[in-house]
C-alpha positions as CSV (number, residue, x, y, z in Angstrom):
1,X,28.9,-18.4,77.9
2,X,32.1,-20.3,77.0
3,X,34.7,-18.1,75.1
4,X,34.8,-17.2,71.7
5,X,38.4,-18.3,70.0
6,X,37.1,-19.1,66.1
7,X,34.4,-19.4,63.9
8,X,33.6,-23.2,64.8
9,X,33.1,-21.6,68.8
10,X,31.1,-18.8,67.1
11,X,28.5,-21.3,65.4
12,X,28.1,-23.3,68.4
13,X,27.3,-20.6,70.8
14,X,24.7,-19.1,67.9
15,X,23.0,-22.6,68.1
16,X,23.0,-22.8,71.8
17,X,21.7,-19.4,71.6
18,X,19.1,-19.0,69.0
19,X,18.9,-22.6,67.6
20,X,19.7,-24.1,64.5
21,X,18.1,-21.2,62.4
22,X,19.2,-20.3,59.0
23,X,22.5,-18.5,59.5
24,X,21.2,-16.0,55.9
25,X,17.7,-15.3,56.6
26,X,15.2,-15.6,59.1
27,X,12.5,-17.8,57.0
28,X,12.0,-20.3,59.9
29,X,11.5,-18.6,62.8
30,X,8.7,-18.8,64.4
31,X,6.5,-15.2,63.9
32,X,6.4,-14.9,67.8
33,X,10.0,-14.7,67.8
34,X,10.4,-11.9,65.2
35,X,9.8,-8.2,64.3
36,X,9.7,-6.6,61.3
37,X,10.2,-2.8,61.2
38,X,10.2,-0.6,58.2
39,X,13.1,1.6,57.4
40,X,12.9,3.9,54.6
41,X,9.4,3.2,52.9
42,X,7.9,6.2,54.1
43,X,10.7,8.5,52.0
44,X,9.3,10.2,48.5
45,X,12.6,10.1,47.4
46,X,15.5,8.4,47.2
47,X,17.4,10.4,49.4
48,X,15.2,10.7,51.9
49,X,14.1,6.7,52.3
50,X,18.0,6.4,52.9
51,X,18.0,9.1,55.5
52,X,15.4,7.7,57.0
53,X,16.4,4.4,56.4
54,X,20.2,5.0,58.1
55,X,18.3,7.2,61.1
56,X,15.7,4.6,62.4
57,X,18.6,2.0,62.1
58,X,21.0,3.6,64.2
59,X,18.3,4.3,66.6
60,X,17.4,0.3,66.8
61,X,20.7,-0.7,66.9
62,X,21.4,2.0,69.4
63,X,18.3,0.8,72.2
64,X,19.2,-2.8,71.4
65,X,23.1,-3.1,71.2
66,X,24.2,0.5,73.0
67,X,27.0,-0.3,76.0
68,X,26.6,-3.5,75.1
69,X,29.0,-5.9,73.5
70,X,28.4,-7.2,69.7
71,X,29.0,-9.1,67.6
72,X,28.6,-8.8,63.4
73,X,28.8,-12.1,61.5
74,X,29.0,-10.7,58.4
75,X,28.8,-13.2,55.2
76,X,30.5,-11.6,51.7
77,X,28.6,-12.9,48.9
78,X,31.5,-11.7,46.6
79,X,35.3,-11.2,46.4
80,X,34.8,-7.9,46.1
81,X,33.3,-7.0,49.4
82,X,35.9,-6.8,52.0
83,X,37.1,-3.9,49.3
84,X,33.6,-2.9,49.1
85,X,33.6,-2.2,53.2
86,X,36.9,-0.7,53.5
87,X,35.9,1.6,50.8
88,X,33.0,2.7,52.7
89,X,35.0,3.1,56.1
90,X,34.0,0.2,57.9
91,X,37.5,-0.7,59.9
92,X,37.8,-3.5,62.2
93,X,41.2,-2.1,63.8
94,X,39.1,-1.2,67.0
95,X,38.0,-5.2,67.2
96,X,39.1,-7.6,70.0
97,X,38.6,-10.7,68.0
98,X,38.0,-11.3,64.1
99,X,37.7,-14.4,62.3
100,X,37.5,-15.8,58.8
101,X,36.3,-18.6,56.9
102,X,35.5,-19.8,53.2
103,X,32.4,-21.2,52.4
104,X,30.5,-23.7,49.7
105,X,27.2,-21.6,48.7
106,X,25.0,-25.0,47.6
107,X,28.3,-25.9,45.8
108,X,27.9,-23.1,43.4
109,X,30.0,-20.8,44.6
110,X,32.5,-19.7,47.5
111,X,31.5,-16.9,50.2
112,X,33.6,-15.8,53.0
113,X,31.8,-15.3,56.6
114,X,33.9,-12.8,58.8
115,X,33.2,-12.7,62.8
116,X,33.7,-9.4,64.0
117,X,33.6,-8.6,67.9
118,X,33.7,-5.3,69.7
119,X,33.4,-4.7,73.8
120,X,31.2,-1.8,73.2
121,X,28.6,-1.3,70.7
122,X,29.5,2.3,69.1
123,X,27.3,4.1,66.2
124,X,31.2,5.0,64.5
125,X,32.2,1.4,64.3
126,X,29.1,0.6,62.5
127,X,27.2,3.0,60.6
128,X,29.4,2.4,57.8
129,X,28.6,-1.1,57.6
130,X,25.0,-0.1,57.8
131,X,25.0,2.1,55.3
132,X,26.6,0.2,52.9
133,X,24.4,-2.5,53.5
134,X,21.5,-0.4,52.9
135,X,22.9,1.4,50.0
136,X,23.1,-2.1,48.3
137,X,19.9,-2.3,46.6
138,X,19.8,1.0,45.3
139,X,23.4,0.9,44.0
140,X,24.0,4.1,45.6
141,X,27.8,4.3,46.9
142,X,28.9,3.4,49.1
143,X,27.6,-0.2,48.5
144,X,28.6,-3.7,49.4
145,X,26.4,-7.2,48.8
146,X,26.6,-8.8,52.1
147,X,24.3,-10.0,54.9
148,X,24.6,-9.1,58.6
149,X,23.4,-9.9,62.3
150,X,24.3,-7.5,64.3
151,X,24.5,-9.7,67.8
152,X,24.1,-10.3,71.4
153,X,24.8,-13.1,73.1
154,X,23.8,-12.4,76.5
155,X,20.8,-10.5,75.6
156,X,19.6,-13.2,73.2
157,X,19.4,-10.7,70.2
158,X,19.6,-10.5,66.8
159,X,19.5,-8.1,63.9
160,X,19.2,-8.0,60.2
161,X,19.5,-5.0,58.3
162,X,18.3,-6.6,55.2
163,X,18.1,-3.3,52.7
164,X,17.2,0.0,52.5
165,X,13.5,-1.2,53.1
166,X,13.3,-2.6,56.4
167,X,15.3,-5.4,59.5
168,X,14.5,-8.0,61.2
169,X,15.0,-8.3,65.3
170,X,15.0,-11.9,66.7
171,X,15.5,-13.0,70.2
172,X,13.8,-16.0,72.1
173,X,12.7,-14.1,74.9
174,X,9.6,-12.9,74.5
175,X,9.0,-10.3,76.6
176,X,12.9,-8.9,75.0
177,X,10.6,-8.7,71.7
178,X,7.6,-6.9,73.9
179,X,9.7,-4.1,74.8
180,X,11.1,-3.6,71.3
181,X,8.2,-4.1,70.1
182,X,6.7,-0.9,72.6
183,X,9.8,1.3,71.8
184,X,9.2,1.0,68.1
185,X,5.4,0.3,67.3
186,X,5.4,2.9,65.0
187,X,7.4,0.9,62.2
188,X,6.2,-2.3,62.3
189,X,5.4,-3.7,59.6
């Protein structure tokens, strides 16, 4: 894998990675290539979908990402979200590289994209993140509109943590999506 110095290296090793899929969403990937696992439907409350929510998310992210390094490209739909993340204690003090760009939305508006790399997976780094991405649709605080992939390079894996309601896991090895797919059967959706 040829080092990471800036965003323009990060976008080229995601394509030689995963492809040219959408960097947003995961709307064309092929369904063999992609799990869907429920978070917090299963909660009668409020409280508890985001307990539950925030629980089987660490637990993915732990199996799929622990001592491993990742990577977050994290896109900020609004000015207000770098606030929005600080304000919910996600720090990137403990990263080894971080990079920035602006970004034309379908020329109606500007986003920022932040690349965000740490040697070591670790639940402290980013469960505020997560939980703040979660939070988002239920405009409980903390809360910040953004999306994430939480990623792997050398395992070939991706993440999206899309709301309190469920993620995505993408990878191009198939038998990568078997296992994940064993470990977690019980939340598919």
């Amino acid at each position: 894998m040829k080092t990471i110095s800036n965003p323009n290296d990060f976008e080229l090793q995601f394509t030689t990675t995963f492809g040219n899929i959408d960097r947003s969403t995961f709307v064309d990937i092929p369904e063999d290539r992609v799990l869907q696992i429920e978070l917090g439907g299963q909660g009668n409350n409020e409280v508890q979908r985001l307990e539950q929510a925030l629980g089987r998310s660490n637990k993915i992210l732990q199996y799929c990402f622990g001592g491993k390094a990742i990577w977050l490209r994290i896109v900020l739909w609004t000015s207000e979200e770098e606030k929005n993340l600080a304000d919910a204690g996600f720090k990137s003090d403990k990263a080894t590289k971080v990079f920035k760009r602006k970004e034309d939305y379908q020329k109606s508006f500007m986003y920022a994209t932040s690349y965000i790399h740490f040697n070591r997976y670790s639940k402290l780094i980013v469960s505020p993140l997560t939980k703040a991405n979660i939070n988002y649709d239920l405009k409980v605080d903390p809360y910040t509109q953004i999306s994430c992939y939480y990623i792997n390079f050398n395992s070939k894996l991706i993440v999206n943590i899309y709301d309190d309601r469920g993620l995505l896991i993408h990878t191009p090895n198939k038998d990568s999506l078997k296992k994940i797919e064993n470990e977690f059967y019980k939340w598919l959706v």
